[in-house]
C-alpha positions in Angstrom: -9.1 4.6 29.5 -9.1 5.1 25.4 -7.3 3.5 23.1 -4.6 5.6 21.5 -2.5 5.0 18.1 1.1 5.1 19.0 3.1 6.3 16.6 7.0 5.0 16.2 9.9 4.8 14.7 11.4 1.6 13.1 15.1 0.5 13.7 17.4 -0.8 10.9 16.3 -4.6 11.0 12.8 -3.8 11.6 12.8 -2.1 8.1 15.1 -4.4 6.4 11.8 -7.4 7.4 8.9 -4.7 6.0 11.1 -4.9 2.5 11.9 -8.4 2.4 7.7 -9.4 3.4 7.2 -7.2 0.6 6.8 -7.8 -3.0 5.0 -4.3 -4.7 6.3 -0.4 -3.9 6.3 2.2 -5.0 9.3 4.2 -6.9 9.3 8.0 -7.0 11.3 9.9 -9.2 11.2 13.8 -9.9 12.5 15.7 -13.1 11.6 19.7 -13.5 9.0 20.4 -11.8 7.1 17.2 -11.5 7.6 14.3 -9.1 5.9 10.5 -10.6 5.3 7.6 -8.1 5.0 4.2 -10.2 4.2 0.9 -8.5 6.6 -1.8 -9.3 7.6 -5.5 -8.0 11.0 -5.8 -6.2 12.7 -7.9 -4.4 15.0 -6.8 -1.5 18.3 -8.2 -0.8 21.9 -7.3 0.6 20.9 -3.7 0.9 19.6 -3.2 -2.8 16.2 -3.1 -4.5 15.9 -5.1 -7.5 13.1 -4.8 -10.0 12.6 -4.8 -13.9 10.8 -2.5 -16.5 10.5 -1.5 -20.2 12.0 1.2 -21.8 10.3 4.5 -22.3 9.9 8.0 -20.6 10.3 6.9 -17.3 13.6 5.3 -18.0 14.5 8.3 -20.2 14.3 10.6 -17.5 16.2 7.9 -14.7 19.0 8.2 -17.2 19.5 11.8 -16.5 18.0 12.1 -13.1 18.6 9.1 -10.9 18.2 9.8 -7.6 14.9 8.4 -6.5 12.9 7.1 -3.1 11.3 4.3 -2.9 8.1 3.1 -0.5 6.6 0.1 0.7 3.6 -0.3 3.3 1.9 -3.5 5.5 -1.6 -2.0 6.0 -4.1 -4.1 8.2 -5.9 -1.4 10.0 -6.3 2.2 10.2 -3.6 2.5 13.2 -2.0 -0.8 12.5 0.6 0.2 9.6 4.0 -0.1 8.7 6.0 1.8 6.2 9.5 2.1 4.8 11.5 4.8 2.6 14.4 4.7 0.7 16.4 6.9 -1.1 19.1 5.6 -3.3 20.4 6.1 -6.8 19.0 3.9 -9.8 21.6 2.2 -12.3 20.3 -0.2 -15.2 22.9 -2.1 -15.8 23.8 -2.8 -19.7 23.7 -6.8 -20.3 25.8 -6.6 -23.2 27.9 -4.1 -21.7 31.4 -3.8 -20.1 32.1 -6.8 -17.8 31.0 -5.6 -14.9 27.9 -4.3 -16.2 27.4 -7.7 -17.3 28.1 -9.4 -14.0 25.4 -6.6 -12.4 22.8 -7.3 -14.8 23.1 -10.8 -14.5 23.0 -10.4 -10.4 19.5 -8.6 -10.8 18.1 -10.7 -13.3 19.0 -13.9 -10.8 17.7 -11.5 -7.7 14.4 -11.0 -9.7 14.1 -14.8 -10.3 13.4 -15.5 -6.2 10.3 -13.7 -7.2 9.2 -14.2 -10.8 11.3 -17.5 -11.8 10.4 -16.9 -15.3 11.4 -13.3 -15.7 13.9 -13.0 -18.4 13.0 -16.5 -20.1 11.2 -18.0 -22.7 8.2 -17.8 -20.4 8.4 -15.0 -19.1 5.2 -13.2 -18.4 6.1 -10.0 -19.2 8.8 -9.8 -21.9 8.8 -6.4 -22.7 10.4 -5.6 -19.1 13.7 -6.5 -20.3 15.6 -3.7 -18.5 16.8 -4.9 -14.9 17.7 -2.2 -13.0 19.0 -2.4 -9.0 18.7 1.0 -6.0 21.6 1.1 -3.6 19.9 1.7 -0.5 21.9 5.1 0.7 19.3 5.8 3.4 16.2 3.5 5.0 13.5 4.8 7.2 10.6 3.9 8.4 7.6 4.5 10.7 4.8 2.3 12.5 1.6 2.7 13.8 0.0 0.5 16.7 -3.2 0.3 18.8 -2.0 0.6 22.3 -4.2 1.3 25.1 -3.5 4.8 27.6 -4.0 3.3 31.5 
């Protein structure tokens, strides 16, 4: 008798916990010939990932190229793992833009607050993140591994 990683696939729900328990993933985006993985805070909520940053190359390149995957992991052992992947298109929505870029904006920026209640205030503790931007979720997968034993 050994113990023996088993190695399985996560249903719909069982994803949707992994992103909600989470609060840092990762966000990969690819342009030319070169694919960038940034960690950033998120919160997940009626099938869309909501975060923040700052402008500069990264967003840049979003702008053009917005098709992107995101990842998030629960690590607490070698073979005791669980990981989700999403793949979705990124929008920054414009706060001073048309109406329903507005009402978007202001959705993330309230979506944001369950996490960071500051963000986007007077007290916020990292002002120059003033873009909030949200990823449809198009397609979520995600894998587990678990010590079982082999009788």
């Amino acid at each position: 008798m050994t113990n023996q990683p088993d190695f399985h696939v996560l249903d719909r729900a069982e994803c949707e916990a992994l992103l909600t328990s989470q609060q840092v993933g990762r966000l990969a985006f690819s342009f030319r010939d070169r694919v960038d993985i940034e960690p950033i805070h998120y919160v997940y909520a009626n099938g869309h990932i909501y975060g923040r940053t700052q402008y500069g190359t990264k967003v840049n390149v979003l702008a053009h190229h917005p098709w992107v995957a995101f990842e998030v992991d629960a690590i607490t052992a070698l073979f005791e793992w669980r990981s989700v992947v999403v793949h979705g298109r990124i929008e920054f929505p414009d706060p001073e833009g048309a109406p329903h870029d507005v009402e978007r904006f202001a959705q993330a920026v309230e979506m944001f607050r369950t996490l960071v209640p500051t963000a986007f205030g007077a007290d916020d503790p990292t002002p120059a993140r003033e873009l909030a931007f949200f990823i449809a979720v198009q397609e979520m997968t995600g894998r587990a591994a678990t010590m079982g034993g082999n009788d």
